[in-house]
Structures are given as C-alpha cells and as structure tokens.
N, C-alpha and C positions, 0 to 999 in steps of 0.2 A: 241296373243289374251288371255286374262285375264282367268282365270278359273272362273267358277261360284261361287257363296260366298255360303256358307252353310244358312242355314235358321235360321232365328232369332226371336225367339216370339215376340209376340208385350206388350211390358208392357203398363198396365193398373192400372189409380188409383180407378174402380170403375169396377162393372160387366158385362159381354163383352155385355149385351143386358139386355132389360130392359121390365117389365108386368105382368101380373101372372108367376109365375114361379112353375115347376113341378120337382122333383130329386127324380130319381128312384134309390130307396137303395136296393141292395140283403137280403141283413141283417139288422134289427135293431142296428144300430151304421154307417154305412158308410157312409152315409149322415155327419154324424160329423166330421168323420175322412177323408172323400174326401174333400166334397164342402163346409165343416160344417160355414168358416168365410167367406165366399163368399154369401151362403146363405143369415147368418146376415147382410153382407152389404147391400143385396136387403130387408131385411124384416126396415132395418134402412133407404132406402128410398121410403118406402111406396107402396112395390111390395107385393100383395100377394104371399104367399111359401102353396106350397103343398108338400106332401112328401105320397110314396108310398115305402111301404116295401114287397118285394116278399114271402119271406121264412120269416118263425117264427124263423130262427136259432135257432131250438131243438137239435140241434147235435153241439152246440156251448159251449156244457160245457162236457171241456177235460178230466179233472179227473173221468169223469164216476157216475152214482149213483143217481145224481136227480132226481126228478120226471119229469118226459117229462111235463105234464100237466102246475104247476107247473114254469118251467122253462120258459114256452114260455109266462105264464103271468107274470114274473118277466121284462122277456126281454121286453114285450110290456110297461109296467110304465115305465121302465127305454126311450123307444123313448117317449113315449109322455112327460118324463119330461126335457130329451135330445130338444124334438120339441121348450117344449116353450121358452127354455130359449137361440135360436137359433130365434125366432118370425118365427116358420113353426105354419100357419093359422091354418091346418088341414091335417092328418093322414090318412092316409088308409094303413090297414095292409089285406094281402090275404093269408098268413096262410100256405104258400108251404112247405114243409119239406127241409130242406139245406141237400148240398153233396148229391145229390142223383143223378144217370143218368135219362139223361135226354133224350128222342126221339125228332124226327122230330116231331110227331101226337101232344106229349106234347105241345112244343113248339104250334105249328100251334093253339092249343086251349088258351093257354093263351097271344098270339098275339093276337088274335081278341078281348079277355077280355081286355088287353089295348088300343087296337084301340077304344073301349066302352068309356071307361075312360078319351081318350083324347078328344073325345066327348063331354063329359061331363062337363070335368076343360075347354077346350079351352083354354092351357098355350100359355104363350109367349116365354116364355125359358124352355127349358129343358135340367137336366144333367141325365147322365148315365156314368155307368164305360165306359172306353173303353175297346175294343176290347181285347186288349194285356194283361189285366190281368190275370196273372196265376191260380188262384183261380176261381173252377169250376163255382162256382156260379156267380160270376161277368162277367165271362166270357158271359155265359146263358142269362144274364139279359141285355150284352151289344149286342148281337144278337136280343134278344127281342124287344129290341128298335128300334135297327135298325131295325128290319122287319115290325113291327107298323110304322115307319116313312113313308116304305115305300107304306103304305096300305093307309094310314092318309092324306086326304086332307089337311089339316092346315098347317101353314108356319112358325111354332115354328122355333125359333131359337136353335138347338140345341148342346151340349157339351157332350165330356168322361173325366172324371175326374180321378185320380190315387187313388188306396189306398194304395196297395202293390208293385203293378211293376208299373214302371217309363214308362211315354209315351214321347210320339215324342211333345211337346208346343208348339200351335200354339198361346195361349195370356199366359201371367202369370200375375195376378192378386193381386195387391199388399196388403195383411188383415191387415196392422200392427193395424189399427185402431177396425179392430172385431177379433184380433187373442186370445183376452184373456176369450172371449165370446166362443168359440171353443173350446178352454180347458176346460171352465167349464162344453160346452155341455156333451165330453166328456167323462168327471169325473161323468156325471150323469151314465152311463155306467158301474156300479159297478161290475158286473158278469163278465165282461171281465176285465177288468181290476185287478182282481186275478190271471189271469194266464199269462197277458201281459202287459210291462207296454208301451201302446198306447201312452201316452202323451208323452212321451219321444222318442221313433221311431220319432210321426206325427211332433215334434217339427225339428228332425232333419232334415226332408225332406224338411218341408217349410222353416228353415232357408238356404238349398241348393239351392231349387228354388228360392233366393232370388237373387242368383246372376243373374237371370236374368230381374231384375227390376235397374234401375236409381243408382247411390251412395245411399245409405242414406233408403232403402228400408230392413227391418230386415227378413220380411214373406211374403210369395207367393204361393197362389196354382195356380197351372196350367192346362189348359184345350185343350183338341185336338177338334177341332171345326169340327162337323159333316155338318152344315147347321148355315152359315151366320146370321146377322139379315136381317131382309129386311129394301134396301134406305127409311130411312125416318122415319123407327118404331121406337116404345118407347117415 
C-alpha cells in the first residue's frame, strides 16, 4: 500500500477569493511585507482592500531616542503612503503599543472591538498573520483573528499570511505581475528600512515560495487558509 503523498499547495494565478477584502497588520508595514502583491492583485481587479493596523509600532525604532509621539506619526504616513500605492481603499489604525504582554482580559476587549469592525466593513476575504509566527505581536493579532472569527457571524473567507516565520501553504499565489508594486510599497517604509534591509529578505522568500508555482513563475506569497471561500462566491 502506497504511503500517503505530503501536501502540495495549490498554485494560483490570482487571489484565493475574491470581494471586499480586509488585512489585519500588527504593525504599520506588514501588510506590504506579508500579503503586500496579493493585496495589489485584488485592488487591480476591482476588490475593495481595507487594511487595519493593531499597534502604532512605537517601539519600532531600535537605535533608541525618538520621540514616541513623533515616531508613531511618521510610521502612520509612511502606511498610508505604503496603502495607496498598494490600492488599500481605506485605513484604520487603533493605536496599541507593540511588544507589550498581553492578557487574556486584553485580548477579550479588543476581540469584541474587531468583531465591531467586521460588522462594519462586511469583508469577503480576510488575511491575518498566522498563528506560527515568532514575533509577539503577530502572533497576538493571529489569535485575535481567530477568536473574532469565531464570535463573527459572517462567512469571510479567511488567510494567515508569513512575514518572518515560514508557514505550512495551503495556496501560493503567483505576484509576478504586482511584485514590483510591493517593493515600491515597501520602500515607502523608510523608518524601517534604516535598520533592515526588508526588500531584500521579502524578495528572497517570495522568490523561494516560487518553487511552488508552475515553471515559469519568478514570485509567490503564500497563505494557510483558515476558512474556504464559499461554493459560488466572488
């Protein structure tokens, strides 16, 4: 008897579901750096993109010495300039402090604030990190989700996306066509990119994830699918 075959993502030349779309960023930048040319593909076929950012990333600037105040309005221009050039409709930033612990009670109060929210947009897709990322915050924000999911009447389609640690693919998503739109986003991200060079990491990962798309496929982000689309949507 055959052993069972290991799991194979499903490649994809377009984005695994399709409608308003929602991506829930920890930080100001990961939306560009996760789902940033996937994004573009939906905003390129006429989906609306929301985008919600958790934390101000005030503790995003390593060398020490800025102004907190300051900093958390630089990071904000920098997503909104990162949004448009990405075609994210519209913004909402909540202002949470990054790196910080986090409780259960916390948690529980700003579950319901997104349960508010989804409310509100009514998305068709949603990303969020997954689960497996190392990085406190992302980690937080992918529990968030998921626990809003599971409060939330609605039948979003939902995704965890990678920034830093590599997940288990369930699609991979082929950007070649919005991957240079991704870069630019970015590069609008000028505070971090003094102390990292992002472009250069994010490039290498998506030309990795590329092996699992067709010959001929250069870029790929990939997503662990939480919830389906539903037969028939989009």
């Amino acid at each position: 008897m055959p052993l069972p075959a290991p799991k194979l993502a499903r490649p994809l030349t377009a984005p695994p579901a399709s409608g308003t779309v929602l991506v829930v960023a920890p930080h100001p930048d990961d939306e560009a750096i996760g789902p940033g040319a996937t994004l573009a593909l939906h905003a390129r076929a006429g989906d609306t993109v929301h985008a919600l950012f958790v934390t101000s990333g005030v503790h995003g600037e390593v060398a020490g010495g800025a102004d907190p105040e300051a900093y958390v309005a630089t990071r904000r221009r920098e997503a909104e300039a990162a949004a448009e050039v990405l075609g994210i409709s519209s913004t909402v930033f909540w202002g949470y402090p990054d790196s910080m612990v986090v409780t259960e009670g916390d948690l529980a109060a700003v579950v319901e604030r997104l349960v508010a929210l989804l409310e509100e947009l009514r998305p068709d897709v949603i990303y969020a990190p997954h689960k497996g990322e190392a990085h406190s915050d992302h980690h937080y924000v992918a529990l968030l989700v998921e626990r809003a999911l599971a409060s939330w009447p609605g039948t979003a389609a939902a995704y965890g996306y990678e920034v830093w640690s590599p997940l288990d693919a369930d699609v991979a998503v082929d950007v070649g066509a919005t991957y240079s739109v991704k870069l630019d986003a970015i590069r609008r991200y000028e505070s971090q990119l003094l102390h990292n060079d992002i472009c250069r990491a994010v490039d290498g990962l998506n030309r990795y994830r590329a092996v699992l798309l067709p010959p001929g496929g250069l870029w790929a982000e990939v997503f662990e699918e939480w919830r389906p689309p539903r037969v028939g949507a989009g």
